[in-house]
N, CA, C, O and CB atoms as a CASP TS submission, in Angstrom:
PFRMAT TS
TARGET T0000
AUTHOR 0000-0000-0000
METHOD Language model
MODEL 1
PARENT N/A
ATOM      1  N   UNK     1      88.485 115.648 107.077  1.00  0.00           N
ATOM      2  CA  UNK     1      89.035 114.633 107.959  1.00  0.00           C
ATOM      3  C   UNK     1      90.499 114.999 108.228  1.00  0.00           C
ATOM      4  O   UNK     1      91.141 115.458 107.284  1.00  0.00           O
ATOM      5  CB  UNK     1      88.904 113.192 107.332  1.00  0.00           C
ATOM      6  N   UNK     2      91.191 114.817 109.620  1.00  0.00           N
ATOM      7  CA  UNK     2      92.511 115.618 110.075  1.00  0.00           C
ATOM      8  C   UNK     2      93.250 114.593 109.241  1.00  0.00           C
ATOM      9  O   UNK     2      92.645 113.537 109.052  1.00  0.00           O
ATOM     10  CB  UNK     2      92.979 115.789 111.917  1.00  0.00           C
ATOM     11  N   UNK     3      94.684 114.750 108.611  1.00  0.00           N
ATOM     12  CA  UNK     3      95.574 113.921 108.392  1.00  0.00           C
ATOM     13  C   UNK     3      95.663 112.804 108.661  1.00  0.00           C
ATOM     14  O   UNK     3      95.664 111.894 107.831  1.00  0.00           O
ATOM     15  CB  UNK     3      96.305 114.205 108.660  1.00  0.00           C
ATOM     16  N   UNK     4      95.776 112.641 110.182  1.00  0.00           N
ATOM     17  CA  UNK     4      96.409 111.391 110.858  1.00  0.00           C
ATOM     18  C   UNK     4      94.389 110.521 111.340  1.00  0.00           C
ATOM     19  O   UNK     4      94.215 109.866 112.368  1.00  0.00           O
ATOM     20  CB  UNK     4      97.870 112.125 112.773  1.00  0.00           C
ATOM     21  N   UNK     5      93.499 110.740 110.531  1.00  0.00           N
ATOM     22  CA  UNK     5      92.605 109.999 111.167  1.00  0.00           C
ATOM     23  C   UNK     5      92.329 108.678 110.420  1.00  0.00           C
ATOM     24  O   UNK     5      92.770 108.486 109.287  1.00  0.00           O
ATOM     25  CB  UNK     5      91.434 110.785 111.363  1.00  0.00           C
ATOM     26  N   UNK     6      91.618 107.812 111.059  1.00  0.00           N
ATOM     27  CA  UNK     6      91.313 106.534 110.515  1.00  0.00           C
ATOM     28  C   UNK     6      90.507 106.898 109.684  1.00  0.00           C
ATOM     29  O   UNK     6      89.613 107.682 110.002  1.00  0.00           O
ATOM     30  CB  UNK     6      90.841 105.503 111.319  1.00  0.00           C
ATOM     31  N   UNK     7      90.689 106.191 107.831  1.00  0.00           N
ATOM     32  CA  UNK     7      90.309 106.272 107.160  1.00  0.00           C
ATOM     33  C   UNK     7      88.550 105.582 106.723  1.00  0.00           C
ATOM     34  O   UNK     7      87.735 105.676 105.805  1.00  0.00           O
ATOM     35  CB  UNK     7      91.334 106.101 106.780  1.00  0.00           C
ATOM     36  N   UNK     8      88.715 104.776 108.268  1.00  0.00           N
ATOM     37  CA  UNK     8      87.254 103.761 108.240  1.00  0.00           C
ATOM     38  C   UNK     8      86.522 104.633 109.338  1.00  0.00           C
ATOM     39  O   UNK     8      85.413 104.394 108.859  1.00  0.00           O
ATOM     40  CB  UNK     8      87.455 101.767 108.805  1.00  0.00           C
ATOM     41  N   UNK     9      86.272 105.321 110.251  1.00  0.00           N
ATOM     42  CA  UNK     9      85.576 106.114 111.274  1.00  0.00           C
ATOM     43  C   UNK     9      85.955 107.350 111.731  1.00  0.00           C
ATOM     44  O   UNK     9      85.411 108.026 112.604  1.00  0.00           O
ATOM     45  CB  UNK     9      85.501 105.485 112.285  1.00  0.00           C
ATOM     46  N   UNK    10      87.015 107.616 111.019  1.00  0.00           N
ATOM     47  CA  UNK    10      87.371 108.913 110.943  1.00  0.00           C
ATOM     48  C   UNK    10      88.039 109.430 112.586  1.00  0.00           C
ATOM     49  O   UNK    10      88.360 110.611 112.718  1.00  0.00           O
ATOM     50  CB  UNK    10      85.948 109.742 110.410  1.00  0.00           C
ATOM     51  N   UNK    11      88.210 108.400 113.826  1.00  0.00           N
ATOM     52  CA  UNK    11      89.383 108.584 114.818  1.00  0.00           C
ATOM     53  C   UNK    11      90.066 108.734 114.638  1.00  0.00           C
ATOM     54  O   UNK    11      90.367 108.499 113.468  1.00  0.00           O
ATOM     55  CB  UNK    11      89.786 108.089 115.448  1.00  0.00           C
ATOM     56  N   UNK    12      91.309 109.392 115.703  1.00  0.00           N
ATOM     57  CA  UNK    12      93.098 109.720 115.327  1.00  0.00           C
ATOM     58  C   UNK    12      93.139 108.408 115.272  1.00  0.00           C
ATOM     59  O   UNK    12      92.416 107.550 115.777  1.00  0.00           O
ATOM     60  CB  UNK    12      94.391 110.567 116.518  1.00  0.00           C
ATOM     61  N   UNK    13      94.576 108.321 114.232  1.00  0.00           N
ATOM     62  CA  UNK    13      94.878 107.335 114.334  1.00  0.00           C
ATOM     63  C   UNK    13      95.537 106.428 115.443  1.00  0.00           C
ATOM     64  O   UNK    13      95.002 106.772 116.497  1.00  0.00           O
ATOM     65  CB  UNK    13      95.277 107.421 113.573  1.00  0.00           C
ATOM     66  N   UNK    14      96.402 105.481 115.678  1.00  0.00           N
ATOM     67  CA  UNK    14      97.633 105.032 116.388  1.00  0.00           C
ATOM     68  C   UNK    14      98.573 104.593 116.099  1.00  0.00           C
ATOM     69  O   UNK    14      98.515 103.871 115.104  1.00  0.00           O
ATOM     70  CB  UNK    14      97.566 104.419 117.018  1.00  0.00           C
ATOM     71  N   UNK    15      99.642 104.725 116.624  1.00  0.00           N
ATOM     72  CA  UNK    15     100.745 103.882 115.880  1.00  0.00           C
ATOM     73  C   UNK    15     101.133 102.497 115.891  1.00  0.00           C
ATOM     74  O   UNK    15     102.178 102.180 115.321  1.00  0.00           O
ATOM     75  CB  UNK    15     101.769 104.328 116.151  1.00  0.00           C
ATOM     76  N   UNK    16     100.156 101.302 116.685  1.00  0.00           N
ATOM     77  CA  UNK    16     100.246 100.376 116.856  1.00  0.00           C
ATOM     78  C   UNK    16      99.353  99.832 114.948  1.00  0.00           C
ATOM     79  O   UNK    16      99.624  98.876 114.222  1.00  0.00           O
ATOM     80  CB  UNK    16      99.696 100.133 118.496  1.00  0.00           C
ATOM     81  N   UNK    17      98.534 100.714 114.807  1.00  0.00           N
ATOM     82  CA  UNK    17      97.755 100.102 113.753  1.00  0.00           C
ATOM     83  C   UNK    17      97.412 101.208 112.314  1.00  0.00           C
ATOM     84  O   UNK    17      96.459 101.178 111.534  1.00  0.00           O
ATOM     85  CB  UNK    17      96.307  99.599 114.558  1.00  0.00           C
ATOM     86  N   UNK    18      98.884 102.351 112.378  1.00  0.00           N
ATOM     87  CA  UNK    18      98.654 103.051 111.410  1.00  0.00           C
ATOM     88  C   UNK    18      98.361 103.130 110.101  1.00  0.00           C
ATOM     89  O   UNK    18      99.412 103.019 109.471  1.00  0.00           O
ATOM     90  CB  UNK    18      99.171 103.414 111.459  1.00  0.00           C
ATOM     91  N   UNK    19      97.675 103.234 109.573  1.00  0.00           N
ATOM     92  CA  UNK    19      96.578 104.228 109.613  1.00  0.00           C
ATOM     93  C   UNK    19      95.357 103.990 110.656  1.00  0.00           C
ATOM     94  O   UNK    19      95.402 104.983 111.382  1.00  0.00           O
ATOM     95  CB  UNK    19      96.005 104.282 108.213  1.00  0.00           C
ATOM     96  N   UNK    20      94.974 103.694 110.811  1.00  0.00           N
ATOM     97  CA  UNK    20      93.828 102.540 111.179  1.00  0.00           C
ATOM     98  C   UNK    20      93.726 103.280 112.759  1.00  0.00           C
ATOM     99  O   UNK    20      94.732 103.908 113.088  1.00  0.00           O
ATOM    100  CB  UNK    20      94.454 100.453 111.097  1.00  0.00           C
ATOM    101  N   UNK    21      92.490 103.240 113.824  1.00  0.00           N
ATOM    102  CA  UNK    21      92.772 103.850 115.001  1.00  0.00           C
ATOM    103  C   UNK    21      92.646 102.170 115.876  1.00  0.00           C
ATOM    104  O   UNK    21      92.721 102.250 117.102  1.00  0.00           O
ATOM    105  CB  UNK    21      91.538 105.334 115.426  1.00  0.00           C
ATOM    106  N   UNK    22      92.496 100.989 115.383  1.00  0.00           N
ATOM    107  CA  UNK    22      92.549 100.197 115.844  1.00  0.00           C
ATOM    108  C   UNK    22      92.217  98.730 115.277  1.00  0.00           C
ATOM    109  O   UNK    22      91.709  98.670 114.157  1.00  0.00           O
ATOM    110  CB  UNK    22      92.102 100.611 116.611  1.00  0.00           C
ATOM    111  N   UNK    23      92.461  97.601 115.950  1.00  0.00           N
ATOM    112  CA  UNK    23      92.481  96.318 115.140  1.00  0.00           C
ATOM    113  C   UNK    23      91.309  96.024 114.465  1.00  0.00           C
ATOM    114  O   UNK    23      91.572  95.367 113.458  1.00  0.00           O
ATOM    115  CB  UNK    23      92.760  95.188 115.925  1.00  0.00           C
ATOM    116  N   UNK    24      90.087  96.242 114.602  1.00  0.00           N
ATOM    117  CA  UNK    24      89.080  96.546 114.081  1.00  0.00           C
ATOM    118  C   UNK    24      88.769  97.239 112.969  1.00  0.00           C
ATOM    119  O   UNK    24      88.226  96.632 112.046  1.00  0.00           O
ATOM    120  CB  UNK    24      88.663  96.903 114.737  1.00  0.00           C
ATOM    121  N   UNK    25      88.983  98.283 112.880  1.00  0.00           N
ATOM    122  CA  UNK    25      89.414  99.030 111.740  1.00  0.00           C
ATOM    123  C   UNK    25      89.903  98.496 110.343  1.00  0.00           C
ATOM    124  O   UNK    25      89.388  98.447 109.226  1.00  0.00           O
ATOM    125  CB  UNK    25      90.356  99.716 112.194  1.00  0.00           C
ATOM    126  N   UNK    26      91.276  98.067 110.946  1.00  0.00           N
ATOM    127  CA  UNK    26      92.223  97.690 110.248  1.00  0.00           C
ATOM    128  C   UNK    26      91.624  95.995 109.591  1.00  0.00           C
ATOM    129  O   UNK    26      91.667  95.538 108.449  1.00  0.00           O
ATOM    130  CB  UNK    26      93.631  97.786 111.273  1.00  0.00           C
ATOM    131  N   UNK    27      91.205  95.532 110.611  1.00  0.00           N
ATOM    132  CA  UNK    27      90.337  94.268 109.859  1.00  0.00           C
ATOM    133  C   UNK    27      89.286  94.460 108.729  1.00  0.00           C
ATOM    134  O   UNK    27      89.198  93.896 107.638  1.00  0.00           O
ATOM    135  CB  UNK    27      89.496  93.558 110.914  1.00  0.00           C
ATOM    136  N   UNK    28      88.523  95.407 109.299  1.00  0.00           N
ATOM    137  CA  UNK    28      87.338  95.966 108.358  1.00  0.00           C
ATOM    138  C   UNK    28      87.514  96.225 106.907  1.00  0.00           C
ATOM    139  O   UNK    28      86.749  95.853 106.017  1.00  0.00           O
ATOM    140  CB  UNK    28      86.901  97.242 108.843  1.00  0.00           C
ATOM    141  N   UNK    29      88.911  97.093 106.732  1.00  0.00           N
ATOM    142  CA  UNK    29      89.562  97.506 105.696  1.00  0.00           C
ATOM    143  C   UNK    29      89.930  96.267 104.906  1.00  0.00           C
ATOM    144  O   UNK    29      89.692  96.161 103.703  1.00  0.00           O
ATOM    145  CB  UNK    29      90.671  98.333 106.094  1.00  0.00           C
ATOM    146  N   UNK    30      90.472  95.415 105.574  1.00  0.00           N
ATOM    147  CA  UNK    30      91.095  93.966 104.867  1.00  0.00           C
ATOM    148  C   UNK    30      89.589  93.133 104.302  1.00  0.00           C
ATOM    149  O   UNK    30      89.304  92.485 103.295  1.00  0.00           O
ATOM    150  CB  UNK    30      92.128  92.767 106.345  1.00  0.00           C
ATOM    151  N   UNK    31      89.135  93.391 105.065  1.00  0.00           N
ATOM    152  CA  UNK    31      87.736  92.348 104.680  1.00  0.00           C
ATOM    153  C   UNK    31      87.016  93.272 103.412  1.00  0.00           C
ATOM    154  O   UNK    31      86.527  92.605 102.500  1.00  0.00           O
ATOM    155  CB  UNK    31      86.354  92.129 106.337  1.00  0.00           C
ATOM    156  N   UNK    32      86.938  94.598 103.323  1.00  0.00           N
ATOM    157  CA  UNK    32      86.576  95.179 102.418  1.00  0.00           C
ATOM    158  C   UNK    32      87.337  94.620 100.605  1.00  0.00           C
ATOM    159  O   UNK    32      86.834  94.291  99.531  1.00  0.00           O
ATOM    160  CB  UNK    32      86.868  96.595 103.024  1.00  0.00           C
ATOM    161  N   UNK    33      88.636  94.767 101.092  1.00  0.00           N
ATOM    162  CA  UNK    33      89.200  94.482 100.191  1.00  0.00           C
ATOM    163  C   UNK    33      88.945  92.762  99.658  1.00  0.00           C
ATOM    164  O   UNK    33      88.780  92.423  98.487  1.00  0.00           O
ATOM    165  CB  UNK    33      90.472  94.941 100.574  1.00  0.00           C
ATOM    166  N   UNK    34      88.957  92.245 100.330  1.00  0.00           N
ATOM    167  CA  UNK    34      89.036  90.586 100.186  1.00  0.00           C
ATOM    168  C   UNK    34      87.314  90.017  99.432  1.00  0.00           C
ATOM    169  O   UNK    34      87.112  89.072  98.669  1.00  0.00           O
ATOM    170  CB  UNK    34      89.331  89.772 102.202  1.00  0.00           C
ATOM    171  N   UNK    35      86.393  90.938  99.969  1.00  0.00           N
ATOM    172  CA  UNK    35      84.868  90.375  99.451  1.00  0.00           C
ATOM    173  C   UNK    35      84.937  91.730  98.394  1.00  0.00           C
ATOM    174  O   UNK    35      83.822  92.069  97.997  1.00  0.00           O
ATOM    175  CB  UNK    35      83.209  90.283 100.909  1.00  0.00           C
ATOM    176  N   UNK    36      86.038  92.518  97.903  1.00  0.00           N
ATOM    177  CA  UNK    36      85.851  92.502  96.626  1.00  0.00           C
ATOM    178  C   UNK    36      85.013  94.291  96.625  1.00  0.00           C
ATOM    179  O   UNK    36      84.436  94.739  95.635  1.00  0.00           O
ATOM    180  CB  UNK    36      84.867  90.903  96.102  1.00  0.00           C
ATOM    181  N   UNK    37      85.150  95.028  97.926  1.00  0.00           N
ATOM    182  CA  UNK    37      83.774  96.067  98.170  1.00  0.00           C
ATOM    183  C   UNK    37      85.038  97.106  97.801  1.00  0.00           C
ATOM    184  O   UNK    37      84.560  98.192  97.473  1.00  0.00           O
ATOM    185  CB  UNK    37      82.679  96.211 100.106  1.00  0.00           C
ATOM    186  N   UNK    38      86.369  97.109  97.758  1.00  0.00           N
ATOM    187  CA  UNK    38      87.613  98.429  97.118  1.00  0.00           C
ATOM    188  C   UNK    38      87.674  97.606  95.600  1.00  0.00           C
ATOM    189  O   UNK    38      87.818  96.384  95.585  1.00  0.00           O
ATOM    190  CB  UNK    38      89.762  98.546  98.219  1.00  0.00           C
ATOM    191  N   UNK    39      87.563  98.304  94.487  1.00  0.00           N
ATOM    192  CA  UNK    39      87.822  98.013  93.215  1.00  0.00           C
ATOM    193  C   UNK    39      89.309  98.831  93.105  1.00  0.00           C
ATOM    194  O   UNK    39      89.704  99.865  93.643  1.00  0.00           O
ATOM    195  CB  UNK    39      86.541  98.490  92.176  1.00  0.00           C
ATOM    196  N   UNK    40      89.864  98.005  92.279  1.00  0.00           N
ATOM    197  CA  UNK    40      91.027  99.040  91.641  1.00  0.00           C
ATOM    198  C   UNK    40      90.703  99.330  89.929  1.00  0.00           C
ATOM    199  O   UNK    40      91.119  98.448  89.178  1.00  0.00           O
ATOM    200  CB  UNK    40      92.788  98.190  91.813  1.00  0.00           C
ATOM    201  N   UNK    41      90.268 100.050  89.540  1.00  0.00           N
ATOM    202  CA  UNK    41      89.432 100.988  88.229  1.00  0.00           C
ATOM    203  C   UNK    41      90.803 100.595  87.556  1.00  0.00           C
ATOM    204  O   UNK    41      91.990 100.842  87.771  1.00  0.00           O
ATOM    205  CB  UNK    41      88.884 103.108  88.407  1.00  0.00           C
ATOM    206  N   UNK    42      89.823  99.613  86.321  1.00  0.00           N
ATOM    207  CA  UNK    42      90.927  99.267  84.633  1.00  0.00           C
ATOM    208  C   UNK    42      89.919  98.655  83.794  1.00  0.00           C
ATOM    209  O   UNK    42      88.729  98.392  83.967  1.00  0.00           O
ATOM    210  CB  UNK    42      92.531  97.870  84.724  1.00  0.00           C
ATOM    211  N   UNK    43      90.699  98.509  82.870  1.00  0.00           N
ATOM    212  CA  UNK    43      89.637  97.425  81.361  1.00  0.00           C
ATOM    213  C   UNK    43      89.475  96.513  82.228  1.00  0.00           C
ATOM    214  O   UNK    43      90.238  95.943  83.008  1.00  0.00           O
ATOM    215  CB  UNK    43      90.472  96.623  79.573  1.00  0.00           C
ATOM    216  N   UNK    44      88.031  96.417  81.926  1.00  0.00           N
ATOM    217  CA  UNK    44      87.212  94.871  82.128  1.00  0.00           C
ATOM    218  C   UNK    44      87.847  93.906  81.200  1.00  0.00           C
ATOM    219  O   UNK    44      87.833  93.913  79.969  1.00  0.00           O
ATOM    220  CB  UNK    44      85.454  94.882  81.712  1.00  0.00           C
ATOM    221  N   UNK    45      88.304  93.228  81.870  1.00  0.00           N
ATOM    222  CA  UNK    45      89.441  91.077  82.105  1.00  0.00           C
ATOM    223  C   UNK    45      88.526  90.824  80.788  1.00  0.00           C
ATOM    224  O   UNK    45      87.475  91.436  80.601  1.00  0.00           O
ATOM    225  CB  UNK    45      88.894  89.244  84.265  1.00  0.00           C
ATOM    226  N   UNK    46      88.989  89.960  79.995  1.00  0.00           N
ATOM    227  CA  UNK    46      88.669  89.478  79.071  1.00  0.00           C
ATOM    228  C   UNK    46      87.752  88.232  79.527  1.00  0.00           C
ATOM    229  O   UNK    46      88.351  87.550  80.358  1.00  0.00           O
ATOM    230  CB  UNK    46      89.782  89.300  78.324  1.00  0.00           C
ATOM    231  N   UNK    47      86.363  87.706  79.190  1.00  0.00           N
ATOM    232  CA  UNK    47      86.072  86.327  79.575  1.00  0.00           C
ATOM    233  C   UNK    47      85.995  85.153  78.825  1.00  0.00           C
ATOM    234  O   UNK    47      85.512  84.129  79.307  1.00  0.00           O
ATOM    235  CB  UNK    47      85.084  86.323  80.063  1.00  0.00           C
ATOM    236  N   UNK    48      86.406  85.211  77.747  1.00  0.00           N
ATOM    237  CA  UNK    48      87.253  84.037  76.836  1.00  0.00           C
ATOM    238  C   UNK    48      88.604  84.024  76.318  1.00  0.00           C
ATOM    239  O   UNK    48      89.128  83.992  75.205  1.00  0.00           O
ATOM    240  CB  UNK    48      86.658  83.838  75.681  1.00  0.00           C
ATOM    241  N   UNK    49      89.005  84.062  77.605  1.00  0.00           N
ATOM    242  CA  UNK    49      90.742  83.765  77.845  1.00  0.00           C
ATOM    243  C   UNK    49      90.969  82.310  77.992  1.00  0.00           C
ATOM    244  O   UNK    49      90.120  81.693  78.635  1.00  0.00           O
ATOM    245  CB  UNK    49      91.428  84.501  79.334  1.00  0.00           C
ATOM    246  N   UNK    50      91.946  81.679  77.517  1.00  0.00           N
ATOM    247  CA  UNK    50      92.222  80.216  78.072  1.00  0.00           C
ATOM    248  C   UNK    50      93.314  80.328  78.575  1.00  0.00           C
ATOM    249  O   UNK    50      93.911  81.297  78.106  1.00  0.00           O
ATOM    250  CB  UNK    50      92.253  79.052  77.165  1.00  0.00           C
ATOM    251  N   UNK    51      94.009  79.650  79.510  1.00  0.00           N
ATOM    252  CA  UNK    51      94.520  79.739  80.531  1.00  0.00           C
ATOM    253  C   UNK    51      95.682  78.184  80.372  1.00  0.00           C
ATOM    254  O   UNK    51      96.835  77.857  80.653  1.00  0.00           O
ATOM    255  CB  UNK    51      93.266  79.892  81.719  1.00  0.00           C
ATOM    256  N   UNK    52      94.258  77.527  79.643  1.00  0.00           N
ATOM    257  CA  UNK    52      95.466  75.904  79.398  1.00  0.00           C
ATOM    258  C   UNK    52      94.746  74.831  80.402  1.00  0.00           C
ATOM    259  O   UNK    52      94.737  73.628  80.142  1.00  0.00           O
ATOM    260  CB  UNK    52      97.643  76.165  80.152  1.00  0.00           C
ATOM    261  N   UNK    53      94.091  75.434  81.672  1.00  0.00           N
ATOM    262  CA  UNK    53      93.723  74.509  82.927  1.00  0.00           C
ATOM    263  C   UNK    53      92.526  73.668  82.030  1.00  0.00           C
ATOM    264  O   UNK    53      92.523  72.444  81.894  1.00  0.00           O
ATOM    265  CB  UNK    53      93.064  75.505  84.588  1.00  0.00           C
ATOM    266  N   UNK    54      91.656  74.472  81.534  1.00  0.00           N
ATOM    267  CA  UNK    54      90.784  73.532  80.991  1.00  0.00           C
ATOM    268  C   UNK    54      90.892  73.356  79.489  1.00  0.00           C
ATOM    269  O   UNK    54      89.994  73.066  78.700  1.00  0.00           O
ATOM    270  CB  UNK    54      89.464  73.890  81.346  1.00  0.00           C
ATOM    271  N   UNK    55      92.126  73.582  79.264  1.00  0.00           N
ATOM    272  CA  UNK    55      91.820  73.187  77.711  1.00  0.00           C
ATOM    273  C   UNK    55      92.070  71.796  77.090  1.00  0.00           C
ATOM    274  O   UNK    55      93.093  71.123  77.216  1.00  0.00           O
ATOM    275  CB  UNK    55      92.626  74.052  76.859  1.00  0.00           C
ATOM    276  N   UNK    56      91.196  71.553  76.548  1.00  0.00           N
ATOM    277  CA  UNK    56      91.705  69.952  76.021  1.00  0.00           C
ATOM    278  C   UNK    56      92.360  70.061  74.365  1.00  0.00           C
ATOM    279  O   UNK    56      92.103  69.339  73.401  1.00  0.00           O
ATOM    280  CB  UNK    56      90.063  68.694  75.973  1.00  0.00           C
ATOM    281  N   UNK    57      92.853  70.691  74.417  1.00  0.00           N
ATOM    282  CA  UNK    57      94.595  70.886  73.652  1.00  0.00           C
ATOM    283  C   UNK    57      95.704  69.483  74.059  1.00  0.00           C
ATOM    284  O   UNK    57      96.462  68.845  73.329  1.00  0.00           O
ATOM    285  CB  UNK    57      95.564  72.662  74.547  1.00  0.00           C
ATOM    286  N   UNK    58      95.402  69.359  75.550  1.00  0.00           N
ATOM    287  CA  UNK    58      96.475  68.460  75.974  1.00  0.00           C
ATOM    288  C   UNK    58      95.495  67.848  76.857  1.00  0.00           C
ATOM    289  O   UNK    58      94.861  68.202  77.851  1.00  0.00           O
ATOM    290  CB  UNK    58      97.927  69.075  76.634  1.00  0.00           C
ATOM    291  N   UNK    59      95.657  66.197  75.720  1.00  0.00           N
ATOM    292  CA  UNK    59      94.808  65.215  76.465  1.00  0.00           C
ATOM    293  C   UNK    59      95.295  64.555  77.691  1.00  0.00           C
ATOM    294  O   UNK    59      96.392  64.809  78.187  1.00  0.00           O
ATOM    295  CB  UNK    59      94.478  64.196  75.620  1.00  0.00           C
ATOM    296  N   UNK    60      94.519  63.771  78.130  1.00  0.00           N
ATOM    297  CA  UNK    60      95.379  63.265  79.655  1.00  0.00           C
ATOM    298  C   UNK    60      96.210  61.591  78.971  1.00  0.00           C
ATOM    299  O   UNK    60      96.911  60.902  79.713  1.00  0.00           O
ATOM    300  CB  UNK    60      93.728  62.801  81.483  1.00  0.00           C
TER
END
């Protein structure tokens, strides 16, 4: 793939939406990220963490 191409369809890019060759693109990428489909690779989150929100430590 050349340098300057969109990383989602592989077009030159533009400079209105760089990297990206257009608003589409560039949406696609965001939505990828947002439903979670780009991971960023680390230790798996602990799932008995408390946080305090639900702890009844502190009554109402």
């Amino acid at each position: 793939m050349p340098r300057d191409a969109c990383p989602i369809c592989g077009k030159p890019g533009t400079a209105d939406f760089k990297p990206f060759c257009s608003r589409g693109c560039k949406d696609r990428d965001l939505l990828q990220w947002l439903g979670e489909g780009y991971r960023v690779p680390g230790e798996p989150a602990e799932t008995n963490v408390h946080s305090g929100l639900d702890s009844h430590e502190f009554p109402d």
